[in-house]
KEKE-3310 file (N, C-alpha, C; in steps of 0.2 Angstrom, whole numbers, plus 5000, padded with zeros to 4 digits):
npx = (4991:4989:4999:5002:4999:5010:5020:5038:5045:5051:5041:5047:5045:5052:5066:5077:5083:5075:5074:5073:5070:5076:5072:5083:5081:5069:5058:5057:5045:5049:5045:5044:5038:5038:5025:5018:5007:5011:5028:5043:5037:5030:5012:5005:5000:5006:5000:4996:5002:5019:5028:5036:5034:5050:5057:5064:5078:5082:5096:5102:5099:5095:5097:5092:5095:5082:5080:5072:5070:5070:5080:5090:5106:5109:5096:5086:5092:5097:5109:5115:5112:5100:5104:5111:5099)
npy = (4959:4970:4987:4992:5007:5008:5000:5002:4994:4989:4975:4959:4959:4951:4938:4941:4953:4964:4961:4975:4987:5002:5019:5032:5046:5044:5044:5033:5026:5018:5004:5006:4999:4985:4979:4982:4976:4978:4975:4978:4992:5005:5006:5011:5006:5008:5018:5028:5025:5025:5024:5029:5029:5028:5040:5039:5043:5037:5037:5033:5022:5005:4989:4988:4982:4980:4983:4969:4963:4974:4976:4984:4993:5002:5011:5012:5002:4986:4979:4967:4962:4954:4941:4936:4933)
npz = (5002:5013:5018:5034:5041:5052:5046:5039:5031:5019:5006:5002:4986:4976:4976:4967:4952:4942:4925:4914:4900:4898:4893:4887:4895:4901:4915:4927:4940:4951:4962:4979:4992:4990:4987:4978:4962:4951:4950:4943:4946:4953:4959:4968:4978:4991:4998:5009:5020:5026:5016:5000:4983:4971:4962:4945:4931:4917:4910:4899:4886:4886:4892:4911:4929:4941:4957:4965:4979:4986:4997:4992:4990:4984:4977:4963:4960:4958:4970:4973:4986:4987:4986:4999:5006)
capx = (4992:4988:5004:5002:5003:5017:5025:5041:5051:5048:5041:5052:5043:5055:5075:5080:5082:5068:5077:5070:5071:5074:5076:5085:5075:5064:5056:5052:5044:5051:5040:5049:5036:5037:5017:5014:5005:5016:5032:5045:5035:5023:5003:4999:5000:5009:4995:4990:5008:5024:5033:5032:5040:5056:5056:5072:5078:5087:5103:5105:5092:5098:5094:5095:5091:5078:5081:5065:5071:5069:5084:5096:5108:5109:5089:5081:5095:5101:5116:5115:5109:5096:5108:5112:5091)
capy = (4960:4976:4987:4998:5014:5009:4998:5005:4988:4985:4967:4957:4956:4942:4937:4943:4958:4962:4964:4981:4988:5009:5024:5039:5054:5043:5042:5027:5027:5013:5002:5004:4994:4978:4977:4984:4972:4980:4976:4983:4998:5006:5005:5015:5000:5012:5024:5026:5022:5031:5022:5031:5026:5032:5040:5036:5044:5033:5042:5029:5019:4997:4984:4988:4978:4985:4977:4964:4963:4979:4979:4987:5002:5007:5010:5006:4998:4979:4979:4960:4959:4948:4932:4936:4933)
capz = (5009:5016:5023:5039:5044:5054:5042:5036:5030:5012:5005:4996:4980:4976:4978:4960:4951:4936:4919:4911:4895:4899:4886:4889:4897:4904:4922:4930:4946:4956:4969:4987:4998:4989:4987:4969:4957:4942:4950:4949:4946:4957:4957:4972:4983:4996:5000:5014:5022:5027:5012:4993:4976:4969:4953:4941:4925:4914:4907:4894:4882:4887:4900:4917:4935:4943:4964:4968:4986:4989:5001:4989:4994:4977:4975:4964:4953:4962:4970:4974:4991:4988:4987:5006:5009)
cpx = (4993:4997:5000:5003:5010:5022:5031:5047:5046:5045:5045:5047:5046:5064:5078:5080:5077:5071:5074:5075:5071:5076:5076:5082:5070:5063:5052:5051:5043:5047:5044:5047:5035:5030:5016:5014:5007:5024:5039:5042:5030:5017:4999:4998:5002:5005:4993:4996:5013:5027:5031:5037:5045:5055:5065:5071:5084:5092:5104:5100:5099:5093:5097:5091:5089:5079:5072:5065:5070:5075:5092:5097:5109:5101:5089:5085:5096:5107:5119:5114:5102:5100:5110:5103:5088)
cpy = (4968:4979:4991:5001:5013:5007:5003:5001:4986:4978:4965:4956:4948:4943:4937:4950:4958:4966:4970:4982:4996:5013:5029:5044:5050:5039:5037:5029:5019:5012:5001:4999:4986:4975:4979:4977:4974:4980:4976:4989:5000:5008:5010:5012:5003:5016:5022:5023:5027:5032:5026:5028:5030:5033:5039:5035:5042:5039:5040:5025:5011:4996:4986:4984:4980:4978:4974:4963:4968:4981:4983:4993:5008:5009:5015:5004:4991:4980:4972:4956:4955:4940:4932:4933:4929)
cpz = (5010:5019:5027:5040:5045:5051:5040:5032:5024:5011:5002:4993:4976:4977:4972:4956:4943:4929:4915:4907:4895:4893:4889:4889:4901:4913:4924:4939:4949:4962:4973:4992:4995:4986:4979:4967:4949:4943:4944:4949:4951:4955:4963:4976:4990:5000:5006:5020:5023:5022:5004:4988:4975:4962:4951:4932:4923:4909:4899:4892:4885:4891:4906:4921:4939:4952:4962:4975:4991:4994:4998:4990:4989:4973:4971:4960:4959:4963:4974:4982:4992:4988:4991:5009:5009)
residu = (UNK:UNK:UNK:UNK:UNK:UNK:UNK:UNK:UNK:UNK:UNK:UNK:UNK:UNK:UNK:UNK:UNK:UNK:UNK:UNK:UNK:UNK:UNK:UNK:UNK:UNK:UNK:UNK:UNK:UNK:UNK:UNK:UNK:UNK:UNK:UNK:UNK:UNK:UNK:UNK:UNK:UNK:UNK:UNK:UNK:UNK:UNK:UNK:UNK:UNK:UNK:UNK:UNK:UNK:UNK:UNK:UNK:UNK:UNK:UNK:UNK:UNK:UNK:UNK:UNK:UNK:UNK:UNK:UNK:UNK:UNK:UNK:UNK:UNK:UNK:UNK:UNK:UNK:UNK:UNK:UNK:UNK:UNK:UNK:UNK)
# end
């Protein structure tokens, strides 16, 4: 699914957050509009759009939960507003 120019309301990619495996020092670049095909990460799927990815450097090597719903205040980690949706 294409977004629009004017689009500026993320897609849910889905109602859960995507358990990752991050190592410290390392930058992820977080998918904001929902549409990436390598969720959570972004592919570029945004281009062409207002919306762009977040990049995000892990502090610490573990698991983190990367939001799927995109509506998280805490971006890009989950901060459980997908169980409101």
């Amino acid at each position: 699914m294409p977004m629009s120019e004017e689009r500026s309301v993320p897609h849910c990619a889905q109602k859960a957050p995507y358990p990752i495996e991050v190592e410290a020092g390392r930058t992820y670049s977080w998918c904001a509009c929902g549409l990436s095909s390598k969720q959570p990460f972004c592919d570029g799927s945004h281009k062409g759009t207002s919306m762009q990815s977040l990049k995000w450097t892990a502090e610490t090597s573990g698991r983190v939960w990367f939001c799927g719903c995109k509506a998280t205040g805490k971006a890009p980690l989950c901060d459980g507003k997908h169980k409101a949706l």
